[in-house]
C-alpha positions as CSV (number, residue, x, y, z in Angstrom):
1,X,16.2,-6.4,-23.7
2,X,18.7,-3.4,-23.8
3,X,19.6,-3.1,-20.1
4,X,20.0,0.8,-19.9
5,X,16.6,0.6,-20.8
6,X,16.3,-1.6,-17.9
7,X,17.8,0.2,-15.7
8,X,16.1,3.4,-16.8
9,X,12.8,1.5,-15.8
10,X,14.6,0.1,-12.6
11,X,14.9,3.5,-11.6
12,X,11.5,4.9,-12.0
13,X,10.3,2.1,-10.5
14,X,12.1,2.0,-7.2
15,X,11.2,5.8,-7.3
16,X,7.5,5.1,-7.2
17,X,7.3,2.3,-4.8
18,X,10.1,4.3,-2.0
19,X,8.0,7.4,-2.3
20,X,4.5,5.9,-2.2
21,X,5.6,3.6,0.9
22,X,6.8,6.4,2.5
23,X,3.7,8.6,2.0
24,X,1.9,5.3,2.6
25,X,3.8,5.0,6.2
26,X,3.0,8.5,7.0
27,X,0.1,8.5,6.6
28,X,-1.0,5.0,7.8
29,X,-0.2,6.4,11.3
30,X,-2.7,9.2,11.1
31,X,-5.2,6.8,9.5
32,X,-4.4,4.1,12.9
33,X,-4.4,7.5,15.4
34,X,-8.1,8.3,13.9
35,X,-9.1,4.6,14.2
36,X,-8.3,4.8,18.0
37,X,-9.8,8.0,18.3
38,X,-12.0,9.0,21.3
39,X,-14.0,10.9,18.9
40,X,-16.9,9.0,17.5
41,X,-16.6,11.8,14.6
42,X,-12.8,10.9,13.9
43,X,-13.6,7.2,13.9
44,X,-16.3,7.6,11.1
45,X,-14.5,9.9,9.0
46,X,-11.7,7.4,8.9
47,X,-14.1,4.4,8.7
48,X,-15.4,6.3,5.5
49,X,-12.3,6.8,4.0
50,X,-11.2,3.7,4.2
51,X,-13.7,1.8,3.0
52,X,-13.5,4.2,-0.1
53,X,-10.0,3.7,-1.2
54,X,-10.6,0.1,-0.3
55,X,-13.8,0.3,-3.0
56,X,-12.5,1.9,-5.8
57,X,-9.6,-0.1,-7.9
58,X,-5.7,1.2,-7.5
59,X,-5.8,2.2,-11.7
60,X,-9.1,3.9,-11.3
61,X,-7.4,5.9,-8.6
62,X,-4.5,6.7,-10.7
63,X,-6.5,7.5,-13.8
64,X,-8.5,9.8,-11.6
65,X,-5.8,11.7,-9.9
66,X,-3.7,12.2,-13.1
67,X,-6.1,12.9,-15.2
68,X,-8.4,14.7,-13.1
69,X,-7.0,16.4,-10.7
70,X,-3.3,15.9,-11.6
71,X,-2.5,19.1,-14.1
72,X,-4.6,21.7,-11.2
73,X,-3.1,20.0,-7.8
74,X,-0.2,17.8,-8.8
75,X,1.5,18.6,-11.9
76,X,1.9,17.0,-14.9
77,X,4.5,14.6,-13.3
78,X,3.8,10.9,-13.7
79,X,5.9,9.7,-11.5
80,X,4.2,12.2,-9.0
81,X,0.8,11.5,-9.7
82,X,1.9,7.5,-9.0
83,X,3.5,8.2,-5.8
84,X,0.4,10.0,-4.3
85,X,-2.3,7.6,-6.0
86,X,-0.9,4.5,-4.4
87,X,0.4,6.2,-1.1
88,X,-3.4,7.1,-0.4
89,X,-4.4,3.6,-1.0
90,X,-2.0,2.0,1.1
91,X,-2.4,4.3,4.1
92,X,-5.4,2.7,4.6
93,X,-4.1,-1.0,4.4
94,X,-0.7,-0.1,6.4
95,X,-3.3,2.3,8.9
96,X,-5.3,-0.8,9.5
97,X,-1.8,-3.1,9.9
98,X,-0.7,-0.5,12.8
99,X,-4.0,-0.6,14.6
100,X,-4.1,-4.3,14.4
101,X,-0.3,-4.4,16.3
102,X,-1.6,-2.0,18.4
103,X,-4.8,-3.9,19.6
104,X,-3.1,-6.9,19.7
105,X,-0.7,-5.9,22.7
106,X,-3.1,-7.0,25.9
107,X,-4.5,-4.8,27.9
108,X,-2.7,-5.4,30.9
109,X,-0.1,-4.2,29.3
110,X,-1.3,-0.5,28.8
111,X,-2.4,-0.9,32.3
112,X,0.5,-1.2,34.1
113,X,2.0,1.6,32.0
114,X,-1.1,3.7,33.2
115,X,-0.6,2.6,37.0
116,X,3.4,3.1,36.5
117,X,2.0,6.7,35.5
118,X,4.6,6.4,32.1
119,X,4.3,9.4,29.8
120,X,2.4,8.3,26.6
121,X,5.2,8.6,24.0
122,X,7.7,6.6,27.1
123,X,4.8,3.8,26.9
124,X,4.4,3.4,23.0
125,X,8.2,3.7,22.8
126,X,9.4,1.0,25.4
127,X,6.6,-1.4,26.0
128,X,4.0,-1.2,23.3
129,X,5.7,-0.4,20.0
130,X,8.5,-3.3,20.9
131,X,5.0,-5.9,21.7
132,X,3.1,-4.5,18.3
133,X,6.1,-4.5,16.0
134,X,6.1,-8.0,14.9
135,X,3.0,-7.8,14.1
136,X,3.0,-5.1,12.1
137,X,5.5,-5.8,9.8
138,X,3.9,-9.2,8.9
139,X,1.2,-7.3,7.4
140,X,2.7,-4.4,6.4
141,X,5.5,-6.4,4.5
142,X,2.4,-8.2,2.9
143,X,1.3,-4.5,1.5
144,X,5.0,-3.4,0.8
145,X,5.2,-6.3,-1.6
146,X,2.3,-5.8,-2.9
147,X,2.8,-2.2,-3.5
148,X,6.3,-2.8,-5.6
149,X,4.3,-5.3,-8.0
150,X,1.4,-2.0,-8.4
151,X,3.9,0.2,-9.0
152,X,3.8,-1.4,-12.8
153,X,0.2,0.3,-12.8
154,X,1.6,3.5,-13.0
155,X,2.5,2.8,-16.7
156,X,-0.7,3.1,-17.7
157,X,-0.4,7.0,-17.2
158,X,3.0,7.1,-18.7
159,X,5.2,6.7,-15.6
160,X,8.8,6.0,-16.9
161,X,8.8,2.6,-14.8
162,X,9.9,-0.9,-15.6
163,X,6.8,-1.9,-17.6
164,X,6.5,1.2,-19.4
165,X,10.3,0.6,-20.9
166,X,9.6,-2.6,-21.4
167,X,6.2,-2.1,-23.8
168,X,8.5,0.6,-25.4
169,X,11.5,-1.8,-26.4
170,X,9.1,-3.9,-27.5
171,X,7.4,-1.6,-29.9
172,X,10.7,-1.1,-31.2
173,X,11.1,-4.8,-32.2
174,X,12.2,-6.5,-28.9
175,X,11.0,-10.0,-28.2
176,X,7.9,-9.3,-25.7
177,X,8.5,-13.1,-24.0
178,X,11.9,-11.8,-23.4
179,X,11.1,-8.5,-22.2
180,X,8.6,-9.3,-19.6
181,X,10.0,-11.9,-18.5
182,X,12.8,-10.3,-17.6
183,X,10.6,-7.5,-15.6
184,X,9.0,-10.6,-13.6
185,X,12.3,-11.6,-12.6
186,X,13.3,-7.8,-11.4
187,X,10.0,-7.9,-9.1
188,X,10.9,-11.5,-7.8
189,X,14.7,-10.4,-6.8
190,X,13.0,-7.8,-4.9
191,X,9.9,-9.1,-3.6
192,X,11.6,-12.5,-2.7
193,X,14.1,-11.3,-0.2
194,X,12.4,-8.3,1.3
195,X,9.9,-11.4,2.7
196,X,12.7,-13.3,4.0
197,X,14.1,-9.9,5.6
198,X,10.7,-9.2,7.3
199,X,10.2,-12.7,8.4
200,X,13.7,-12.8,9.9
201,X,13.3,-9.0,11.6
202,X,10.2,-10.5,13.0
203,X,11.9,-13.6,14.4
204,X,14.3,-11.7,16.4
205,X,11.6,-9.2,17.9
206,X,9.9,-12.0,19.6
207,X,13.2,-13.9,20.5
208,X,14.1,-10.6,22.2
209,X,10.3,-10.3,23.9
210,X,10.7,-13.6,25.2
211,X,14.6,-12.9,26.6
């Protein structure tokens, strides 16, 4: 496999899955702030929008977003249309990852900072956040990982990722065992370590709760 193709794919690639966590990040936060909304109105919307990206499948969304509503709202970027479709889906699974942290802390916990009359952002800053973090990033590692591997969706729609180069060098005569065997390894190299990472960042935020 010719390895500026590679690393033409590589590129694209790591493009998608940064930009769609990010968006996926972003708004996972406002999808965990409507979950713990007073409002019973806030609570449904989000219920309802969840449980729709959750039932419709991650190409479908693509296919739907590119080709439907991609040249009038987004462009005719590929990349683009990627980065949105799989942000939106995984708002909901890293929304539902934050509220899970956040629910798991006890209660006694947001007690005290009530009776120690701590401002709200002082309280999810010192003593919640540090409590919910591990937590979190069990899960939402879980969805980070599984996000890099969708990213090789996004050639369906002609995104210049990894897979895309790949089925191109191979129309041009390339070995297709080679080829994608190659990819496979790319998304292991990456999806291998950032677990151990995770798991190790979560080892040392309990070590320190427990200190």
């Amino acid at each position: 496999m010719d390895l500026a193709y590679l690393m033409q794919g590589l590129k694209g690639t790591l493009l998608i899955w940064v930009g769609s966590l990010a968006l996926a990040v972003l708004l996972g936060v406002v999808v965990a702030a409507g979950r713990r909304s007073h409002s019973t109105w806030v609570r449904s919307i989000v219920r309802v929008w969840v449980a729709i990206v959750r039932g419709i499948p991650p190409l479908v969304w693509m296919l739907l977003l590119f080709f439907g509503l991609g040249w009038g709202l987004l462009g005719d970027s590929p990349i683009f249309a990627a980065v949105v479709a799989l942000g939106l889906i995984n708002s909901a699974y890293i929304g539902d990852s934050i509220n899970a942290g956040l629910s798991a802390v006890p209660r006694g916990q947001w007690e005290a900072c009530q009776a120690m009359a701590l401002p709200k952002r002082v309280a999810y800053l010192r003593v919640i956040l540090p409590q919910a973090f591990p937590i979190m990033l069990a899960s939402s590692t879980a969805y980070a990982i599984s996000l890099l591997k969708n990213t090789a969706i996004a050639s369906i729609i002609g995104a210049n990722e990894m897979v895309f180069y790949a089925y191109n060098t191979v129309q041009l005569g390339a070995d297709a065992l080679t080829s994608f065997f190659v990819i496979g390894l790319v998304y292991l190299a990456f999806s291998v370590p950032i677990g151990f990472l995770a798991r190790w960042i979560e080892g040392r935020s309990v070590i320190a709760q427990v200190r």
